[in-house]
Wavefront OBJ file of the C-alpha trace (Angstrom):
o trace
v -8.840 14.453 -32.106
v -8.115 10.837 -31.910
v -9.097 8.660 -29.356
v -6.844 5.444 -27.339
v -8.379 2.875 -25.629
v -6.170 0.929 -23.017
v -7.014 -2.653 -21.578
v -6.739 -4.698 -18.629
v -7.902 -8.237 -19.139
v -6.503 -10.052 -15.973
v -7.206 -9.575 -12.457
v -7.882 -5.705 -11.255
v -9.784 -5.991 -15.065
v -10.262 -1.714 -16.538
v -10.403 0.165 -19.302
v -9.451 3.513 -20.030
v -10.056 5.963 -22.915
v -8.100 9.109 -23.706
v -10.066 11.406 -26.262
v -9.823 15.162 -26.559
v -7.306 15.473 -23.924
v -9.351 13.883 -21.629
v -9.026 10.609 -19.147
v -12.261 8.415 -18.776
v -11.375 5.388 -16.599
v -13.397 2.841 -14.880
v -12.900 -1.063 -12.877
v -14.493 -3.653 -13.677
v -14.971 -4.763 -10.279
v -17.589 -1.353 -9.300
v -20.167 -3.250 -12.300
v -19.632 -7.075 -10.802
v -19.412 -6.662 -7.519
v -16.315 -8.603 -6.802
v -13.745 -7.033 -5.427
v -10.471 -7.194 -7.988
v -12.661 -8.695 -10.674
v -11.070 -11.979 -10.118
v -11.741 -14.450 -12.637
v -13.014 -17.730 -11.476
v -10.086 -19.544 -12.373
v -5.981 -18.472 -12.299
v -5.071 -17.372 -16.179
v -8.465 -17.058 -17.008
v -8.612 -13.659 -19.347
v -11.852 -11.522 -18.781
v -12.830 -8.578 -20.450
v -13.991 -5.506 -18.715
v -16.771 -5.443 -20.920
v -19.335 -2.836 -18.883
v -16.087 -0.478 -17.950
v -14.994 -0.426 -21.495
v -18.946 0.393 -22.413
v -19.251 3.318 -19.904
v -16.132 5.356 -21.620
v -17.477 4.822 -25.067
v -20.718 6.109 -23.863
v -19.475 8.594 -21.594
v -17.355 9.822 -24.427
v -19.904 9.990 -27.062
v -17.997 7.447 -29.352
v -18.576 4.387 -31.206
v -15.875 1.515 -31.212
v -15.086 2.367 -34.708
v -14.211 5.776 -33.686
v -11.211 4.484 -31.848
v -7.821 4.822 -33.161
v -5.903 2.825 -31.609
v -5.997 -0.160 -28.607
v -3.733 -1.342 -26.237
v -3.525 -3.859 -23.881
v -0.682 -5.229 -21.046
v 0.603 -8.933 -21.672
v 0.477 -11.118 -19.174
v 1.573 -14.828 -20.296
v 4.102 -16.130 -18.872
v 5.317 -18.124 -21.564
v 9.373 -18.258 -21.655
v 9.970 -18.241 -24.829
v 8.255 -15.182 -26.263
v 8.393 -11.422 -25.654
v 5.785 -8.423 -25.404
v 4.571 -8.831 -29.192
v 3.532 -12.200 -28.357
v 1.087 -12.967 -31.051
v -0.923 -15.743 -29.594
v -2.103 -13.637 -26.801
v -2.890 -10.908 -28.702
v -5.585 -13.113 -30.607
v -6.967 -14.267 -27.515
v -7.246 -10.971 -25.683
v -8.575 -9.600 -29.771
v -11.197 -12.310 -29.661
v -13.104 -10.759 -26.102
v -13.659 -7.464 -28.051
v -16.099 -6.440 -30.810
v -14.583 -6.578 -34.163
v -13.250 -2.935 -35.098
v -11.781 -2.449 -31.646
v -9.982 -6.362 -31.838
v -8.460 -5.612 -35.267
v -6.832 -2.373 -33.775
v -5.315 -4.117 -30.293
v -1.580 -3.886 -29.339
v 0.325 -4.921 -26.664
v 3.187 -3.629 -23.961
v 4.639 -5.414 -21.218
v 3.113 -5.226 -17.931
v 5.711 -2.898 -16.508
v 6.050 -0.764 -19.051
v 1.875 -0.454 -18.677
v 2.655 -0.005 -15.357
v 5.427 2.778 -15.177
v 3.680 5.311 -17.776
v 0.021 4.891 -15.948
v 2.373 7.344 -13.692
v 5.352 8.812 -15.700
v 2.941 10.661 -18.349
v 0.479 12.091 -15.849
v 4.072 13.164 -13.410
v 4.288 16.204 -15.774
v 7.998 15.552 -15.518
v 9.952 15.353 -18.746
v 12.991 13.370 -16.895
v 12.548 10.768 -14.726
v 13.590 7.271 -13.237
v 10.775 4.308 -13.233
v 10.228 1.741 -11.241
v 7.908 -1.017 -10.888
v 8.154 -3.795 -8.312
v 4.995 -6.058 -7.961
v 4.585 -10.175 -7.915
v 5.056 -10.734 -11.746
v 4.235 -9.351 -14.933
v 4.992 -9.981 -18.882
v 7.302 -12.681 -19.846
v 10.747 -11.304 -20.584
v 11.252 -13.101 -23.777
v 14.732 -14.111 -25.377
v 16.577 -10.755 -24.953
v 16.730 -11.589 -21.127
v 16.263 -15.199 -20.676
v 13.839 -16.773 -19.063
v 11.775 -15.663 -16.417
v 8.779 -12.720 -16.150
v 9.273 -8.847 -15.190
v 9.901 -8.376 -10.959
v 11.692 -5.445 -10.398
v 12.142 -3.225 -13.783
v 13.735 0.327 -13.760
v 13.241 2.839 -16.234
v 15.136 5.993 -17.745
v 11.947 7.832 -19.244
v 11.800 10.576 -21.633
v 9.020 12.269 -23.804
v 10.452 10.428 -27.334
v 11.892 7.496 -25.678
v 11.680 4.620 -22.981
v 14.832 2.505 -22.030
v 14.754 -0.361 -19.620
v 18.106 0.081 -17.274
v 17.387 -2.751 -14.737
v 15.989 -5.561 -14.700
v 15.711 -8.276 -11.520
v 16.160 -11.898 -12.774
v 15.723 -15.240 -11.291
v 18.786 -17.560 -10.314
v 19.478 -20.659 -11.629
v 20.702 -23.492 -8.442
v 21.400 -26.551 -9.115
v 19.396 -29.264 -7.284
v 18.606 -33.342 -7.055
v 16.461 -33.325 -9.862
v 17.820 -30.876 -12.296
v 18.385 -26.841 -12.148
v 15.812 -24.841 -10.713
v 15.115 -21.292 -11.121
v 14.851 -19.191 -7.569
v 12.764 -15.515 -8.023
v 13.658 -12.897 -6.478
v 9.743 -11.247 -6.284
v 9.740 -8.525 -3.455
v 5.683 -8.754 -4.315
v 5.411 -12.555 -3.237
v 7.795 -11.960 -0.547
v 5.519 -9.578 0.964
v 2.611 -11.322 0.543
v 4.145 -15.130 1.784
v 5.181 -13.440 4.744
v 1.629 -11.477 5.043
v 0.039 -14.919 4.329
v 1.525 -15.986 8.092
v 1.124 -12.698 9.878
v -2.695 -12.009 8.978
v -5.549 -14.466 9.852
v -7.881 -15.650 6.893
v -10.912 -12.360 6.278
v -8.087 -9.736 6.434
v -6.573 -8.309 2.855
v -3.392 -9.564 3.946
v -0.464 -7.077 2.787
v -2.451 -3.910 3.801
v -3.394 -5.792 7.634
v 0.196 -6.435 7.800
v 1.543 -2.723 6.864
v -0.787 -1.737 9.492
v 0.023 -4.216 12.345
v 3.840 -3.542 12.134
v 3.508 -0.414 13.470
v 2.916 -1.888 16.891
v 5.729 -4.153 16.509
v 9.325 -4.600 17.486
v 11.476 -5.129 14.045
v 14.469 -6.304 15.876
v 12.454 -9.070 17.369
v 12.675 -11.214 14.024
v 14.920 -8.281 12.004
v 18.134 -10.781 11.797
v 15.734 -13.516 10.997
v 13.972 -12.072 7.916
v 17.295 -10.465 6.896
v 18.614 -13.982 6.007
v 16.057 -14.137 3.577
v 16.989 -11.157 1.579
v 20.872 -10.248 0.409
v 21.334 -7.334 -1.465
v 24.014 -7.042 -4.145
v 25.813 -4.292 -6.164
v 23.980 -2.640 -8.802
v 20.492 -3.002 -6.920
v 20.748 -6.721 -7.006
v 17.933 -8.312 -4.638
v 17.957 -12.272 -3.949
v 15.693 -13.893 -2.039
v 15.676 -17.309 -0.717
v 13.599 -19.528 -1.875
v 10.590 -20.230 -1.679
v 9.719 -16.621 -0.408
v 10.641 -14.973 -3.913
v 8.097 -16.884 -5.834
v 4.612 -17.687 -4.402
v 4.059 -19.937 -1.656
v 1.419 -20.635 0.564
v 2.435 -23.329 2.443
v 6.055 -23.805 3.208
v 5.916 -23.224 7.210
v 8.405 -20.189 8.521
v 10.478 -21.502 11.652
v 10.544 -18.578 14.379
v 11.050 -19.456 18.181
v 11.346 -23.336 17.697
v 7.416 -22.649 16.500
v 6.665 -23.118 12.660
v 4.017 -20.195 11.451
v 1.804 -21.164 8.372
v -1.129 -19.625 7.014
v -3.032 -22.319 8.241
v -2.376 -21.549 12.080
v -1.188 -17.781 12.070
v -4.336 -17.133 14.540
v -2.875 -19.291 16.570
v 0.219 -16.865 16.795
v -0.184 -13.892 19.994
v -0.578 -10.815 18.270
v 2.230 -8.904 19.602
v 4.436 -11.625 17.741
v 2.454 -11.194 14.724
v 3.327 -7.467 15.303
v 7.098 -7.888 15.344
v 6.948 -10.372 12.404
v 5.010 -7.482 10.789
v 7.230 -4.934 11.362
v 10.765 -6.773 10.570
v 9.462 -7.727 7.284
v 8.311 -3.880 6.753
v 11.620 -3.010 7.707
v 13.400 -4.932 5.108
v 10.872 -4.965 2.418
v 11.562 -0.901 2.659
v 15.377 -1.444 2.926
v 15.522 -3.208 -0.314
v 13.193 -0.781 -2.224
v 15.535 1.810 -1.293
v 18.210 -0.227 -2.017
v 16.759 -0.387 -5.716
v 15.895 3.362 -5.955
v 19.072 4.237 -4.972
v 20.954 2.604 -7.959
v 18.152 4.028 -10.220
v 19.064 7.444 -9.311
v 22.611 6.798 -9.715
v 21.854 5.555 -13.107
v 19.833 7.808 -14.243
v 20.925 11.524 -12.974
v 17.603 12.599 -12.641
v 15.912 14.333 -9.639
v 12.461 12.452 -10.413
v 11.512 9.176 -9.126
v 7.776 7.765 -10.605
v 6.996 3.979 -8.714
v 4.464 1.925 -9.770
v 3.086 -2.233 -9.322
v 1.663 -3.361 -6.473
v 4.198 -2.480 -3.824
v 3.308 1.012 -4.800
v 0.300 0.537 -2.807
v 2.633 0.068 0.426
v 2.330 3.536 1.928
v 4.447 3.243 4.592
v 7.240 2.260 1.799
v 6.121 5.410 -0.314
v 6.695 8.102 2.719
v 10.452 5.937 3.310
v 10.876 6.237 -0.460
v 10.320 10.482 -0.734
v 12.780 10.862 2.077
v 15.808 7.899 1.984
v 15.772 7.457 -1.521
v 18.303 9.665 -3.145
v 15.568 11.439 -5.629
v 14.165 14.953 -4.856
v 10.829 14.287 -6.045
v 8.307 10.854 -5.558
v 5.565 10.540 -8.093
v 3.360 7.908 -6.915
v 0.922 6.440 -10.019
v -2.366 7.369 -8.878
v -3.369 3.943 -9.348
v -0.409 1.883 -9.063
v -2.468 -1.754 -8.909
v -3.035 -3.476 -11.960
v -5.979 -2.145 -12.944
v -3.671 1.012 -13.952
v -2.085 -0.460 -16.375
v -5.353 0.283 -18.796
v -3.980 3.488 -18.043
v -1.085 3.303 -18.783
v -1.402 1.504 -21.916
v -4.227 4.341 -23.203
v -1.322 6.690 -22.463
v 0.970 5.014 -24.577
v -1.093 4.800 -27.312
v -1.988 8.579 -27.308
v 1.744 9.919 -26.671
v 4.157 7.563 -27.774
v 1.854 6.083 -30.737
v 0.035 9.245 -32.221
v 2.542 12.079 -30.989
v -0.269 13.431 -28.550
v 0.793 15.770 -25.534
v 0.792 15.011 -22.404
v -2.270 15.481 -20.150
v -2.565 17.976 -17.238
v -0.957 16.422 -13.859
v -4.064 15.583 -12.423
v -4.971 16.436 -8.638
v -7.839 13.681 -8.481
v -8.401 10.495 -9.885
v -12.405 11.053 -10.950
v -12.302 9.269 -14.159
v -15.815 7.048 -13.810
v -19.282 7.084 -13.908
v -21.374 9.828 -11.684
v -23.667 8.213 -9.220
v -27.401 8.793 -11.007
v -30.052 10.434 -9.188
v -31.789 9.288 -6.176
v -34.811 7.895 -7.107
v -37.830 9.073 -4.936
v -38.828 5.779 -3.488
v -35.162 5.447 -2.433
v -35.580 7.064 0.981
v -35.297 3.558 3.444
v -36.988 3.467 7.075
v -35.236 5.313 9.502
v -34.422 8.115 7.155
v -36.066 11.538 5.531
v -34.779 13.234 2.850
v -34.179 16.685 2.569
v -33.742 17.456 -0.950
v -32.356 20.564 -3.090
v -30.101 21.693 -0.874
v -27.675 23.244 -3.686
v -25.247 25.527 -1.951
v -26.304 24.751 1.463
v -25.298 20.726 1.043
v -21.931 21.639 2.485
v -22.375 23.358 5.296
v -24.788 21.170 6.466
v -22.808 18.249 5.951
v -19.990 20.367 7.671
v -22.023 20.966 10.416
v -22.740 17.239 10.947
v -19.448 16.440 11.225
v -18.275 19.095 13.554
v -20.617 17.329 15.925
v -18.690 14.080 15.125
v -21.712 12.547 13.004
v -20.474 9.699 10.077
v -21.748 10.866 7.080
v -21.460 8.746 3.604
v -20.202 11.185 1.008
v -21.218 10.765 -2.862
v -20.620 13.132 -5.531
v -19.728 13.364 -8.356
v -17.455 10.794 -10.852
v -16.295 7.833 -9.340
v -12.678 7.235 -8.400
v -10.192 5.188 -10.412
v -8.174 2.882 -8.353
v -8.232 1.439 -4.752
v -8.820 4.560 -2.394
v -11.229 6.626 -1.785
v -10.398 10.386 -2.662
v -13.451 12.066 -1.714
v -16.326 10.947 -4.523
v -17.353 7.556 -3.167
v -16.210 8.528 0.482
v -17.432 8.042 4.606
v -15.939 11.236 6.324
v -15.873 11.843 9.735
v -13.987 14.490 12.297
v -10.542 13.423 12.760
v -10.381 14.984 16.338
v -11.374 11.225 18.613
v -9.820 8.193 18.462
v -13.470 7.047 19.714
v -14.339 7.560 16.073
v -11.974 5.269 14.637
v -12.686 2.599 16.959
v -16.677 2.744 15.799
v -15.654 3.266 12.017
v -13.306 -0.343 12.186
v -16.529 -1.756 14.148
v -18.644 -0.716 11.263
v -16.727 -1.761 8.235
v -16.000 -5.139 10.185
v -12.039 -4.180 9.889
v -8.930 -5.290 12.433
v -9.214 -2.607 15.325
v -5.250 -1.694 14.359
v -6.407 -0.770 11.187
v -6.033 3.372 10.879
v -7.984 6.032 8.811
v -6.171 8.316 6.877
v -6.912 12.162 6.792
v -7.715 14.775 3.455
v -6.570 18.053 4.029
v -6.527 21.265 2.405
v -3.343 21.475 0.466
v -2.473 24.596 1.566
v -2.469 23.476 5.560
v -0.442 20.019 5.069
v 2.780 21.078 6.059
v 1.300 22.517 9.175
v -0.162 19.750 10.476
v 1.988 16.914 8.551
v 6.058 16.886 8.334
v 5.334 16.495 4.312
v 2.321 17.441 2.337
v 1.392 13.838 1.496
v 0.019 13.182 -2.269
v -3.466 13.943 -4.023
v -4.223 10.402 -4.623
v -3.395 8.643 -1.014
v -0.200 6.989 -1.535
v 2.423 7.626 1.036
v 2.393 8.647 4.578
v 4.046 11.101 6.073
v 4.364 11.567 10.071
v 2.036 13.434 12.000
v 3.856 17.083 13.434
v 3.667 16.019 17.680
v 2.212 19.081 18.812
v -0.877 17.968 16.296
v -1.400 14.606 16.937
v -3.400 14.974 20.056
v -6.129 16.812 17.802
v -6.244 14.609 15.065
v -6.333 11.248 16.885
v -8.773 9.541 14.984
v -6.229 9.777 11.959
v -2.904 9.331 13.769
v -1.783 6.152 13.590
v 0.285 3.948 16.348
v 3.700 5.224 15.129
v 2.814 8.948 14.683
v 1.995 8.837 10.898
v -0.932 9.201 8.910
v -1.627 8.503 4.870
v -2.085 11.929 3.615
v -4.688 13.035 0.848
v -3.902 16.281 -0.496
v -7.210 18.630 -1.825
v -5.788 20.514 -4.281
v -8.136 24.040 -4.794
v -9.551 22.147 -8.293
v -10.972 18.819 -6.400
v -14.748 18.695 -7.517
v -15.179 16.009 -4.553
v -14.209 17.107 -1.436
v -12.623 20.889 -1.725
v -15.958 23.153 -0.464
v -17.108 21.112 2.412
v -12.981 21.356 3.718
v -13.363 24.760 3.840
v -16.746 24.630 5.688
v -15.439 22.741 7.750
v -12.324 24.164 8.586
v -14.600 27.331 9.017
v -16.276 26.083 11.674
v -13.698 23.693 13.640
v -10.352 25.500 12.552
v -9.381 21.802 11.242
v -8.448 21.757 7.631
v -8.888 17.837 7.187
v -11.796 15.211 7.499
v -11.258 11.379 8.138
v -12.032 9.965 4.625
v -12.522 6.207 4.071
v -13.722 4.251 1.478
v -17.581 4.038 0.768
v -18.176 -0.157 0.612
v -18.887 -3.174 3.049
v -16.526 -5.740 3.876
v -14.875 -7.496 1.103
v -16.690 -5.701 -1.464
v -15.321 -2.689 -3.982
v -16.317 1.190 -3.162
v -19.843 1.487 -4.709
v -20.647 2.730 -7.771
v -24.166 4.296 -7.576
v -26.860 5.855 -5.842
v -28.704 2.728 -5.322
v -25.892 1.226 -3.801
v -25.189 4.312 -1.933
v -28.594 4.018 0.439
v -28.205 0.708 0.762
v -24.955 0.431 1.812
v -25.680 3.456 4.541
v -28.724 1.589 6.044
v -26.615 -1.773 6.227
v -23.820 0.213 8.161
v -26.058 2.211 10.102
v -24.398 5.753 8.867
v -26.090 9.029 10.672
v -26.467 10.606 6.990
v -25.531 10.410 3.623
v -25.194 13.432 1.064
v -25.618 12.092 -2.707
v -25.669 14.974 -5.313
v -27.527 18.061 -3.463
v -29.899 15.887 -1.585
v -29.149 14.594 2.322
v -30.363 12.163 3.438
v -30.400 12.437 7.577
v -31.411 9.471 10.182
v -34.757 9.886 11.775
v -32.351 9.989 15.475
v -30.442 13.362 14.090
v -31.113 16.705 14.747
v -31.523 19.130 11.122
v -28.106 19.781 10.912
v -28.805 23.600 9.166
v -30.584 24.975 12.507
v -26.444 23.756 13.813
v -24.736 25.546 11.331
v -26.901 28.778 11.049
v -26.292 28.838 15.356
v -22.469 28.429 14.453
v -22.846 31.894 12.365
l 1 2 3 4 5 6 7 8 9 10 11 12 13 14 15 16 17 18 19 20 21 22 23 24 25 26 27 28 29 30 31 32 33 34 35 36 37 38 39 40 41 42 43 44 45 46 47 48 49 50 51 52 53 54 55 56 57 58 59 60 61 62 63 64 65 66 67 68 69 70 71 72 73 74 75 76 77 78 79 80 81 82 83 84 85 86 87 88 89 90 91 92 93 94 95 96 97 98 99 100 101 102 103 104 105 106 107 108 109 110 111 112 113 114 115 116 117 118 119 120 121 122 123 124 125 126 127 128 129 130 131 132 133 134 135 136 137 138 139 140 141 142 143 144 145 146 147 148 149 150 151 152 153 154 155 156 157 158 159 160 161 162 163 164 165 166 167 168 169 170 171 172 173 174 175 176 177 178 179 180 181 182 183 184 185 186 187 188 189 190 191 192 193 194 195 196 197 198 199 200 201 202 203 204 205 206 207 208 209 210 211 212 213 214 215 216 217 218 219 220 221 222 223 224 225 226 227 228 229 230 231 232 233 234 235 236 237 238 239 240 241 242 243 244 245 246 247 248 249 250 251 252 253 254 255 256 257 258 259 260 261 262 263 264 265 266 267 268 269 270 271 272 273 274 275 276 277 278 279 280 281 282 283 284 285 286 287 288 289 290 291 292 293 294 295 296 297 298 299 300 301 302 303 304 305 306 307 308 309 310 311 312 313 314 315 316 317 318 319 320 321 322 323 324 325 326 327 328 329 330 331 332 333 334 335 336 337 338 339 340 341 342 343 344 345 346 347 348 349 350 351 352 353 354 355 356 357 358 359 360 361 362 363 364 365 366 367 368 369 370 371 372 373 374 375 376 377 378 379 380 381 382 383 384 385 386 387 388 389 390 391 392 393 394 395 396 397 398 399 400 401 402 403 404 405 406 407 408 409 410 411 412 413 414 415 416 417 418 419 420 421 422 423 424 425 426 427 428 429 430 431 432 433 434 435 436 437 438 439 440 441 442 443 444 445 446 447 448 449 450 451 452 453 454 455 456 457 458 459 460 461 462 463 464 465 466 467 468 469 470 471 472 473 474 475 476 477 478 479 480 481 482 483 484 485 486 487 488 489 490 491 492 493 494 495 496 497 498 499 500 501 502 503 504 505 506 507 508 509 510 511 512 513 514 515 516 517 518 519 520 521 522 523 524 525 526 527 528 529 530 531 532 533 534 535 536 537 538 539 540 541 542 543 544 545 546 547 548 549 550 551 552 553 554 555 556 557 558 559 560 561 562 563 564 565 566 567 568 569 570 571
């Protein structure tokens, strides 16, 4: 069976390895420590060198015993297209030998839109991507890099249908080219909403559901016109990334420099008007996909992916029966994508299963014996009778740090490297923002048994934590800790395969009649979700969690009660 390797070498910096039929995928980041992997300085190219080491490993294989490699481009040079040869040395040069002579490249978007299209398990369907930039688009579109790209995909062939390109003004000094980047849009304007500490687009999806978006609606509006054939311009400079250009709004200029200066029910309003049109114009887009293409399918992928809100407003407004979401639709997918290429489009491969989890890394390693910190006691072995313990714990609205398992791929949390807690107080929430040091807006979102969504959600959400979908009102009131200001919550699905989080639902749906946890990402402030079992207890004594279950063993604070006297009482 042949094996693929697929590359990320810029920021979000993974690997990914299809052999056998089988995914291994792994970030960068969860080996350094820094959240993204950001190189030190813009352009720089990094390799993820320890990632691309754990799938070998973890695969059994040598890098001579890999096939094929490929890699997104990135350079945005003008005059060159996706074959670009000069990168490919460069990006050739960070590898060992044998897997360097082998390395290939795709565009960005194209990396981007099959990291989801061949794991959809559809055989017809529209692509899009939409993030800040990607590859250059070379001479057969002029200059400029990839935006907004659409997609007609089939197994034997991809065609690009669309295809968002700068304008070309004329100004004082010469022409000057004005993008049209729904990604830096998003983020300018989340740049002036969001004080400095906050990860600004996600703080500002979250914040405009308290706001008014026909405070500033009109306002924002001007910036954006859309056109026939899902034409988006935006006025410059808020296509094209800007940090500094100050945004008039009530005689009162708003810069990143003094958006804390700005009352937060403004910021709100800001927040949601540019929600409200940064949606519009997605849909705007999707729509002339679908109208293009025929097909019932939509698969979205890029950075605005990650917009959640825009994801549950996508399933419903956008013309297309059916929303695949990539499972990891940051850059750091595009590894995936481009290991997915290589094995179907390259070597004639199938397509893998549709997966209902994302649990591509490295497990956690044991817990070493002099791991237990003061304040905590260990009781160890606990097999079949870790789950309802933990179960029980929670029912009596304990946070409990959740490891098991192989690590996620991508930027949520899907029940491997997880903190879980009952859903049923908003009390909850309030302590869970105080202890990850997050905006007290923030929400949590919920995983729930698959086969209870639709009962407790209006839609059934996705496996992976991409869209949201709004909270049924006769529900809400016991869920609060997951039910956002504007009735909606971001919806994990647990299909009945999910290794991670699947048996302790059940227990605890046994003994609360709820069918969903709050589940949250397991890392501190500013860092990415942990990787081992070292990290694990230190991360739970630094945020003061009541217990933490890694592999079979719990490990309980000296202040909590034995949770299995609990659950036996319960039975």
């Amino acid at each position: 069976m042949p094996a693929v390797l697929g590359l990320n070498f810029h920021h979000d910096t993974a690997a990914a390895l299809v052999v056998d039929g089988r995914l291994y995928a792994a970030e960068e980041e969860r080996w350094s420590g820094v959240k993204h992997n950001h190189p030190t300085r813009k352009g720089t190219l990094t390799a993820p060198t320890r990632a691309l080491q754990w799938c070998l490993e973890a695969a059994g294989l040598e890098p001579e015993d890999v096939d094929a490699v490929w890699a997104a481009s990135m350079r945005p040079n003008p005059a060159a297209g996706w074959w670009l040869a000069e990168e490919r040395e460069e990006l050739a040069a960070l590898l060992p030998a044998p897997l360097g002579e082998h390395l290939r490249l795709l565009s960005h978007h194209t990396a981007h839109v099959l990291s989801g299209y061949l794991l959809s398990g559809h055989e017809h369907a529209a692509g899009l991507v939409i993030d800040a930039g990607g590859s250059s688009l070379g001479s057969d579109f002029g200059p400029g890099r990839e935006r907004i790209t659409g997609y007609d995909l089939w197994p034997d062939r991809i065609d690009r249908l669309h295809q968002g390109m700068p304008t070309v003004v004329p100004g004082p000094v010469g022409p000057r080219r004005v993008h049209s980047s729904l990604g830096h849009f998003y983020r300018n304007l989340a740049q002036r909403v969001i004080p400095p500490g906050d990860e600004p687009e996600g703080s500002m999806m979250a914040l405009a559901a308290f706001g008014d978006p026909q405070r500033y609606g009109a306002h924002i509006r001007e910036l954006v016109r859309l056109g026939d054939e899902g034409e988006i311009r935006i006025d410059h400079p808020w296509g094209s990334a800007d940090d500094s250009t100050p945004l008039l709004l009530d005689g009162r200029a708003w810069t990143a420099d003094n958006v804390a200066e700005q009352p937060e029910h403004k910021r709100a309003d800001l927040a949601a008007a540019v929600q409200e049109v940064f949606a519009e114009s997605v849909v705007h887009i999707a729509r002339h996909l679908q109208r293009l293409t025929r097909t019932s399918a939509l698969v979205f992928s890029g950075g605005c992916a990650l917009n959640s809100h825009l994801n549950g407003q996508l399933a419903t407004d956008s013309g297309f029966d059916t929303l695949f979401v990539a499972p990891a639709p940051h850059d750091a997918g595009t590894a995936v994508g481009a290991a997915l290429y290589g094995w179907h489009y390259q070597l004639g491969q199938e397509c893998l299963l549709v997966p209902t989890d994302a649990a591509w890394g490295p497990n956690p390693g044991p817990l070493p014996s002099t791991a237990v910190p003061s304040g905590y006691h260990a009781l160890p072995h606990l097999g079949l009778g870790l789950a309802p313990a933990v179960a029980a714990l929670l029912a009596e609205h304990r946070i409990v740090g959740w490891v098991q398992g192989q690590l996620e791929f991508g930027p949520r949390a899907l029940g491997h490297r997880s903190i879980l807690a009952h859903p049923g107080h908003a009390a909850t929430r309030n302590r869970l923002n105080a202890i990850k040091k997050r905006a007290a807006y923030r929400p949590f979102a919920p995983a729930v048994l698959a086969e209870h969504a639709t009962e407790w959600f209006m839609s059934a959400g996705d496996p992976f934590m991409n869209r949201v979908a709004t909270v049924r009102r006769c529900r809400a009131d016991r869920i609060a800790a997951v039910t956002h200001h504007d009735g909606t919550a971001r919806v994990q699905s647990v299909a009945a395969d999910h290794q991670g989080l699947r048996n302790l639902l059940e227990q605890f749906h046994d003994l609360t009649g709820l069918p969903l946890l709050l589940n949250t990402s397991f890392n501190r402030k500013g860092t990415p979700i942990l990787r081992t079992a070292e990290q694990a207890v230190a991360a739970a004594v630094e945020l003061r969690l009541d217990a933490l279950a890694l592999g079979d063993t719990l490990l309980l604070a000296d202040h909590v009660p034995d949770p299995r006297a609990a659950f036996l009482r319960t039975r």
